[in-house]
C-alpha positions in Angstrom: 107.4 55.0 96.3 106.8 59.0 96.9 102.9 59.7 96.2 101.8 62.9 94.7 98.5 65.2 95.4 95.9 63.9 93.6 94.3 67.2 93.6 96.2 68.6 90.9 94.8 66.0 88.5 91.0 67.4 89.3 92.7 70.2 86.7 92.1 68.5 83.8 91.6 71.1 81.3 94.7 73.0 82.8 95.3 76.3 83.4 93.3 79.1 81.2 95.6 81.6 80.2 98.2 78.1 79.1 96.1 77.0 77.0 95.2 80.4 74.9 99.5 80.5 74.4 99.4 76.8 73.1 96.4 78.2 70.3 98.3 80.9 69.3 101.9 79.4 69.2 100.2 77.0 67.1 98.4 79.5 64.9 101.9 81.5 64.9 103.9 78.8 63.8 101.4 77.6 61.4 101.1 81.4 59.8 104.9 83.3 60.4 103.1 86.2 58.8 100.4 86.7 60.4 101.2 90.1 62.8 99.2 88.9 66.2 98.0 91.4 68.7 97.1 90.2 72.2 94.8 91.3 74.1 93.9 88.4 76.1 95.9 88.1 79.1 96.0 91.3 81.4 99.7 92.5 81.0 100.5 95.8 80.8 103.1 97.3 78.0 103.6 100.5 79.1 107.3 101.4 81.0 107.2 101.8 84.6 106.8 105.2 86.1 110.1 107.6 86.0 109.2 108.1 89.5 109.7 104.4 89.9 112.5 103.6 87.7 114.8 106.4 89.7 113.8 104.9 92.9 114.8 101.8 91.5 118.6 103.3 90.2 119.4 104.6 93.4 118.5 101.4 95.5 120.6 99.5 93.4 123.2 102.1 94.3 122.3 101.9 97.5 123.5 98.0 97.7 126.8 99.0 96.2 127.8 100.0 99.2 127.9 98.7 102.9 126.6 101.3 104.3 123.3 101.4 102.8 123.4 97.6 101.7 120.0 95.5 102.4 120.1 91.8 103.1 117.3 90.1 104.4 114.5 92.3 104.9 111.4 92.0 107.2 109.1 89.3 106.0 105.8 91.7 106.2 107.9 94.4 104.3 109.6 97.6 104.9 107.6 100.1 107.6 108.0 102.8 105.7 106.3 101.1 102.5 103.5 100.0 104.9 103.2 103.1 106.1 102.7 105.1 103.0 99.8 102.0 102.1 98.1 102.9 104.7 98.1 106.6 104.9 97.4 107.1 101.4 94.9 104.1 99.9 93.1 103.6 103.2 93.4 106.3 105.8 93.3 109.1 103.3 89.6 107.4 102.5 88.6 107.5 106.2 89.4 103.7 106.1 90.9 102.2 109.9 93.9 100.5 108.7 97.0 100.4 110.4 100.3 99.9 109.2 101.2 97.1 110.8 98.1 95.2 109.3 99.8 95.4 106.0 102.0 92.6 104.4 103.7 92.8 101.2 104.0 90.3 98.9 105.4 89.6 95.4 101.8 89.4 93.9 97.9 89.6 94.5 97.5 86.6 92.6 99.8 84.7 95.2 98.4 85.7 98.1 94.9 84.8 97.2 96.0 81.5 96.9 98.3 81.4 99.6 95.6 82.9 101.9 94.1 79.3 102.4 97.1 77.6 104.0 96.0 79.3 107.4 92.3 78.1 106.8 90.8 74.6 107.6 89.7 71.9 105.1 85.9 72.3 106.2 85.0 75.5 104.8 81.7 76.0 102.4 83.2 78.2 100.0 81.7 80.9 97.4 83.2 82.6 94.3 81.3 84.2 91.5 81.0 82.6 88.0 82.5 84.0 86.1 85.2 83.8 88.0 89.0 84.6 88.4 90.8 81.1 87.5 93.4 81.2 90.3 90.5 81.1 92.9 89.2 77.9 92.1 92.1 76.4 90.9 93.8 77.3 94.3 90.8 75.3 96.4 91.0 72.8 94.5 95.0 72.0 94.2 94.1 72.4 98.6 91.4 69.5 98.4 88.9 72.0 99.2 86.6 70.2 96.1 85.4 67.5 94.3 85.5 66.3 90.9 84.6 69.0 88.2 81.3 68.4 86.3 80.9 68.2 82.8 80.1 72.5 82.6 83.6 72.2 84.4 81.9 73.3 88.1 83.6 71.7 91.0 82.3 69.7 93.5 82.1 71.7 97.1 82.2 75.3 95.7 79.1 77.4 95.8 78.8 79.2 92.5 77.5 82.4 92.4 76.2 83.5 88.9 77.2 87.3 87.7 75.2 87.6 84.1 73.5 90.6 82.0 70.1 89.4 83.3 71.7 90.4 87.4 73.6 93.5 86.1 76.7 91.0 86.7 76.5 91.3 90.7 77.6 88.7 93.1 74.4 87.8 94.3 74.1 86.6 98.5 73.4 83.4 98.5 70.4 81.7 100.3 72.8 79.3 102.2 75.1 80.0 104.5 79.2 79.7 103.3 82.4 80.3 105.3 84.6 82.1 102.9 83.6 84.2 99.9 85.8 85.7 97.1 84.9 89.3 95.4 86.6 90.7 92.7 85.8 94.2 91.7 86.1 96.4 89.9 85.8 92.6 88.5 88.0 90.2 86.5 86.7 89.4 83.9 83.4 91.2 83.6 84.8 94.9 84.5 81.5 95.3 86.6 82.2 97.3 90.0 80.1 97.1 93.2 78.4 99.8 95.1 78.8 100.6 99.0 75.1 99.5 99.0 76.4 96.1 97.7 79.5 96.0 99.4 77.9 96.6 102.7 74.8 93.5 101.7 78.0 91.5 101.8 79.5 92.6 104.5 76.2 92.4 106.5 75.6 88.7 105.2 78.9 87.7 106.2 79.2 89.2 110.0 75.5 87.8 110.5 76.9 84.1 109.0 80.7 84.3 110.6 81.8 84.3 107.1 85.4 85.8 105.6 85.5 87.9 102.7 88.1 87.6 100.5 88.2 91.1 98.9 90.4 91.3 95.8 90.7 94.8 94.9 93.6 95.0 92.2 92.1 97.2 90.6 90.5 99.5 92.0 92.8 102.9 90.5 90.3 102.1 87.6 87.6 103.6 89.1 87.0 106.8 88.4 83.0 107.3 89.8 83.6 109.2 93.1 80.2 107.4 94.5 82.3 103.6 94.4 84.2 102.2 97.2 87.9 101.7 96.4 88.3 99.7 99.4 85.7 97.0 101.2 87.5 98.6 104.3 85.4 102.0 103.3 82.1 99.6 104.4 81.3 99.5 108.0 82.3 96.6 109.6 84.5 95.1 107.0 87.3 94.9 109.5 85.3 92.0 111.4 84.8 89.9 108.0 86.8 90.4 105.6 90.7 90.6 103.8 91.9 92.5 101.6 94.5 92.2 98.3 95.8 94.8 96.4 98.4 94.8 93.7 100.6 97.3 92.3 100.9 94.9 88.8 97.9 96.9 87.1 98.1 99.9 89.1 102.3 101.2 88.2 102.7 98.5 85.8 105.0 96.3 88.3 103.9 92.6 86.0 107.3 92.0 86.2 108.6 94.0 89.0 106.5 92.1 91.6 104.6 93.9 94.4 101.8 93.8 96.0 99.9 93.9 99.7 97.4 92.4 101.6 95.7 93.9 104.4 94.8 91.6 108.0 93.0 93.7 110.5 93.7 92.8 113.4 90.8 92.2 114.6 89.5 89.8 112.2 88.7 86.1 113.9 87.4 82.2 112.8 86.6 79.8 115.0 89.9 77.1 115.9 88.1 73.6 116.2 87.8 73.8 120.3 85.6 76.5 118.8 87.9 79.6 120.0 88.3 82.1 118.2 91.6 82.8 116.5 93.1 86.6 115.3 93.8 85.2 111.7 96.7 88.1 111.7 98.4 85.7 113.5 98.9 83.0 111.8 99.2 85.0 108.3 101.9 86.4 109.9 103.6 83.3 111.0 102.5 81.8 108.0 104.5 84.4 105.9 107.6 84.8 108.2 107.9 80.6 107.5 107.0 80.7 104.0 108.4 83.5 102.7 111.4 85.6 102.4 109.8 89.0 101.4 110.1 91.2 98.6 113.3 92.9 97.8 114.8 96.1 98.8 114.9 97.4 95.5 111.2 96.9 94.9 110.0 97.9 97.8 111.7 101.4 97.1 110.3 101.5 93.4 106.3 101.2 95.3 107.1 103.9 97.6 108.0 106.2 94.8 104.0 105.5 93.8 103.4 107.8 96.4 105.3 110.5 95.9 104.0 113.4 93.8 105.7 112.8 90.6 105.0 109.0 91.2 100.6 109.7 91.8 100.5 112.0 89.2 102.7 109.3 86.4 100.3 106.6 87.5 97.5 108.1 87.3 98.5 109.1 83.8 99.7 105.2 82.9 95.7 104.3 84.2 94.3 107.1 82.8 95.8 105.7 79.5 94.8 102.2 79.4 91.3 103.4 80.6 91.2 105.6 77.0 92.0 102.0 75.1 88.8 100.8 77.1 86.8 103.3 75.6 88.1 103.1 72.2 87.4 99.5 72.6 83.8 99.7 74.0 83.3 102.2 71.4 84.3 100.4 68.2 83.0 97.3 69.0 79.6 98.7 70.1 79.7 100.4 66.4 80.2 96.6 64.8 77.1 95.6 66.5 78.3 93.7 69.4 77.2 93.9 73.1 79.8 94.9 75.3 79.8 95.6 79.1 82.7 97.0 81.4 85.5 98.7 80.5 84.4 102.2 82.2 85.6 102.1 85.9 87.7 98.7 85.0 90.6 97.6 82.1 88.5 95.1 80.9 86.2 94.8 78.5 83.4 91.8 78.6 81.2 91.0 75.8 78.5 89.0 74.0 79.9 87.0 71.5 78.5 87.5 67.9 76.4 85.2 66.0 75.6 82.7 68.9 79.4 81.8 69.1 80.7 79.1 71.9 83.8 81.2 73.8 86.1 79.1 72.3 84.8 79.3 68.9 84.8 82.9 68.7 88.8 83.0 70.2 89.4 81.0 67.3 87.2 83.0 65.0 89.1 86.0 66.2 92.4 84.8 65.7 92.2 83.4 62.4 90.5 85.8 60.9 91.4 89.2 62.8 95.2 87.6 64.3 93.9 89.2 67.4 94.2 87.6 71.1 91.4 87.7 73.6 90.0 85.6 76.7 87.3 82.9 76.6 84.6 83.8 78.8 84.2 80.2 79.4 87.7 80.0 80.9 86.3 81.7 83.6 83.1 79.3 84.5 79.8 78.2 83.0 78.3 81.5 83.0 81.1 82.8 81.4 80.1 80.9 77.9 79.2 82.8 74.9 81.0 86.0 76.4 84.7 87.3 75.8 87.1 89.2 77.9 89.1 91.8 75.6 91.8 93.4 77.9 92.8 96.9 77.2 96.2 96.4 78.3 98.4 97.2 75.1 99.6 100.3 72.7 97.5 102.7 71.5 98.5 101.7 68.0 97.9 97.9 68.5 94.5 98.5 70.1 93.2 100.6 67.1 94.4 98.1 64.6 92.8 95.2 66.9 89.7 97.4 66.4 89.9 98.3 62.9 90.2 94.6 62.1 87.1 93.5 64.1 85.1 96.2 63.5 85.8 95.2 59.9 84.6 91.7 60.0 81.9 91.5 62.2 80.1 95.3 61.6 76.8 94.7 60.4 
């Protein structure tokens, strides 16, 4: 009789953003009327870039013909992608990263998951609370946990509180742990970290023989020239920690699929004989197994990014969703309600009204204003009574989403 991995049924209350689809297709169905905007999950609407969709046209023309046809290509991606990564996010920020210590990837969100298979069993592990689902869920599906408790914390993770009271910082923790996950500018909160942070971190972690896991997806959000785009940016974050990056948020690639993650060579842990190991390595074994790379065609539409036309059409497509977070900061700040984020970061994190449970105010919010948004408590403990709004959507349906809160809940 085959067995299965008992892990997966630690996930009892499933996966967040699952279960806000099963409310509202259950509110939808219930009320056919009812016009819903969501604002919940972080999905961009906007098109790609021209610069991206032309790139795109003449790689599929490209694999009309033999001549320029692409089969399988290298499992860490294309050099010249990897090249224009690194001369442009990291180099052109005085950041040492090479090319070659650059992988590509069909998502951020993948990789941070997939970043454990060349990691043992053993590891004391942090993340910040609130917290990013897929990191968790990840460790746990691994057998890196135990049991969740009743406030839905699991067994063997270190939890690392992020509230108004600490200015929502990932605080160091007293005791020592082997691998840490960051997130900022953060999901959910939209907090961002300072070099002065960054570089705590980094200290702690060199001093403890600890791994950062560094999720910077999106960092085009920030906009204060005094924040670190990068962790790379801090000294001596090539000894401790990895990077991801995502072009999802960044040139609105959701469904295009690309993103990177960044291995310095020079990064080590300890093998069991107690040598120490170049995880590179055995990332990149573990991707040229696992994985066939992402396609030609994508690969082209990222390097278009980085042309001219590309930079200056993305930096429009963030400039616009970072107009929605202030419209939505702004308007809900006028109805009385404490919000946070949403400046350097697409998110917008506030205090639920009234003394409202997460999940009672997503259902408030629905019924009343048929507008979508993210329990904080979908993304830990500390995440209860607060509330992710996302300001990935139209400018029209993000001014009615407004209007109709502002509406019912201004004092």
């Amino acid at each position: 009789m085959a067995t299965i991995n008992d892990n997966y049924l630690k996930l009892k209350a499933g996966y967040l953003f699952p279960e806000i689809g099963r409310r509202v297709n259950a509110f939808a169905e219930a009320n056919p009327d009812a016009k819903i905007i969501r604002l919940g999950i972080g999905d961009v609407t906007e098109p790609l870039p021209e610069a991206c969709r032309t790139a795109m046209i003449k790689a599929v023309e490209e694999m009309g013909d033999r001549a320029t046809f692409k089969g399988y290509g290298p499992e860490q991606g294309y050099a010249w992608l990897r090249e224009k990564i690194a001369g442009d996010d990291f180099q052109a920020r005085g950041c040492n990263v090479d090319a070659s210590e650059i992988f590509i990837s069909d998502g951020s969100k993948c990789d941070t998951g997939n970043i454990l298979d060349i990691f043992g069993d053993d590891n004391t592990i942090a993340v910040t609370d609130p917290v990013y689902p897929v990191y968790v869920d990840t460790n746990v599906m691994a057998g890196h946990t135990g049991a969740a408790n009743d406030k839905s914390e699991f067994e063997g993770l270190v939890y690392l509180p992020i509230t108004a009271e600490n200015n929502f910082t990932a605080q160091i923790p007293a005791q020592k742990v082997d691998l840490i996950y960051l997130c900022f500018p953060n999901n959910p909160t939209g907090a961002v970290a300072t070099k002065e942070h960054l570089k705590a971190w980094v200290d702690y972690a060199k001093a403890n023989g600890s791994i950062i896991f560094f999720d910077a997806a999106y960092e085009a959000y920030i906009t204060d020239p005094n924040l670190p785009h990068s962790i790379y940016e801090i000294e001596g974050a090539r000894d401790c920690a990895i990077e991801f990056r995502s072009f999802s948020k960044t040139a609105g690639f959701t469904g295009t699929r690309c993103a990177f993650t960044v291995v310095p060579k020079t990064l080590t842990a300890k093998a069991s004989d107690g040598s120490d190991v170049e995880l590179w390595k055995l990332w990149n074994r573990r991707q040229s197994t696992k994985f066939n790379g992402v396609s030609y065609i994508v690969q082209r539409a990222a390097e278009a990014v980085y042309s001219e036309a590309g930079k200056a059409q993305v930096k429009a497509l963030v400039s616009f969703y970072l107009e929605n977070a202030k419209i939505i900061r702004e308007k809900l700040s006028e109805a009385g309600i404490s919000v946070y984020g949403g400046v350097n970061a697409p998110y917008v994190w506030l205090k639920t009204p009234n003394n409202l449970s997460s999940w009672d105010f997503f259902d408030k919010l629905l019924q009343t204003c048929n507008v979508v948004g993210t329990p904080g408590s979908g993304f830990g403990a500390a995440g209860e009574g607060y509330f992710r709004i996302s300001a990935f959507n139209s400018r029209e349906n993000v001014e009615e989403a407004m209007r109709r809160i502002t509406e019912k809940f201004k004092a």
